[in-house]
C-alpha positions as CSV (number, residue, x, y, z in Angstrom):
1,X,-30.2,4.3,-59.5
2,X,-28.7,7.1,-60.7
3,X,-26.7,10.1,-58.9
4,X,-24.1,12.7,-59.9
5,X,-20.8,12.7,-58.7
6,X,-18.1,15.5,-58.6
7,X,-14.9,14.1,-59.9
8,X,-11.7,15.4,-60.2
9,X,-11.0,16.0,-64.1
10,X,-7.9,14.0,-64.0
11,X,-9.4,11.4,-62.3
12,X,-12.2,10.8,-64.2
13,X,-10.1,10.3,-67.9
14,X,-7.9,7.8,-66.5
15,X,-10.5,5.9,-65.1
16,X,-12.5,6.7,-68.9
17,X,-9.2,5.6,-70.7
18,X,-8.6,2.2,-67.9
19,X,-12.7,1.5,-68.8
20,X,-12.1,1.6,-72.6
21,X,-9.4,-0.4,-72.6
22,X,-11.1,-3.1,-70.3
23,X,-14.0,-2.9,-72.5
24,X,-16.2,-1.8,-69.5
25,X,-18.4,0.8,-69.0
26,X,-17.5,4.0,-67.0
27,X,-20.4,3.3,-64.6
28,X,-19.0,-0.4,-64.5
29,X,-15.9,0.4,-63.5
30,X,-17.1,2.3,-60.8
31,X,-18.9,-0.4,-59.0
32,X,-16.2,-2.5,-59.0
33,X,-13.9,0.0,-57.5
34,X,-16.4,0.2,-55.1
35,X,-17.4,-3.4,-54.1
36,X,-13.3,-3.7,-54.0
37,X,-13.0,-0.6,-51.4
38,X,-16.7,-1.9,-49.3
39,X,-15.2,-5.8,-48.9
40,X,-11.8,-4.3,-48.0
41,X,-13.6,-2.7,-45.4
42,X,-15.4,-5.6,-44.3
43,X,-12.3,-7.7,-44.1
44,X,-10.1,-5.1,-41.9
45,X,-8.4,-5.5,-38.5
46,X,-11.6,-5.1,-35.8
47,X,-9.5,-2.9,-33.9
48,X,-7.0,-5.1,-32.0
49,X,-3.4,-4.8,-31.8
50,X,-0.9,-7.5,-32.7
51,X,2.2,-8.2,-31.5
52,X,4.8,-7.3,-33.6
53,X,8.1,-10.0,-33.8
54,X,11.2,-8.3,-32.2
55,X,14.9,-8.9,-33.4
56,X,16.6,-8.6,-29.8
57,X,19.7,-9.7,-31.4
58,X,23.1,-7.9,-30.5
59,X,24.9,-8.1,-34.0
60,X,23.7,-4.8,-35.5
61,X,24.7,-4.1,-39.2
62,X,26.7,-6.3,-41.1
63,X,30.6,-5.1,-41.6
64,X,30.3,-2.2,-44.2
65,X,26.9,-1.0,-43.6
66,X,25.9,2.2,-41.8
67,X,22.1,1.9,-42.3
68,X,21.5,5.5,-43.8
69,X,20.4,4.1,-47.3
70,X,17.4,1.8,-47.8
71,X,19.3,1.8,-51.0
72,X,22.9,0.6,-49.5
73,X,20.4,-2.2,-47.5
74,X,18.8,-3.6,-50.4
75,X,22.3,-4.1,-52.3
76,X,23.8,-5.4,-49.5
77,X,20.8,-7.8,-49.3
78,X,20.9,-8.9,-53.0
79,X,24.7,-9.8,-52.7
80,X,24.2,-12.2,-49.8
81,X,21.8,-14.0,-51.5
């Protein structure tokens, strides 16, 4: 079937230059992004909340740490290891 589309400009040559280089067609790689998005949909939470684990520990930071920096936690991480 066909149908037209308004796509942002941008949009459109990246997804022009991805199909080339994939060797697809523009209208081919359109479905696929669109089967992807539909059975991501399918397969999503139905709604319900799950529990999330809870550290109830009372250590806090390790020595040296004052939590501001994602940063500062991710080097402190890849030392320990």
């Amino acid at each position: 079937m066909k149908t037209t589309l308004n796509i942002h400009d941008a949009l459109l040559a990246e997804a022009k230059s991805l199909a080339a280089r994939q060797h697809l067609t523009l209208t081919r790689l359109i479905e696929e992004g669109l089967r992807m998005r539909l059975r991501a949909t399918d397969i999503s939470p139905t709604g319900k909340r799950r529990a999330m684990p809870v550290f109830n520990g009372k250590s806090g930071l390790a020595p040296g740490l004052r939590g501001l920096s994602t940063r500062e936690m991710l080097d402190a991480a890849d030392h320990a290891a």
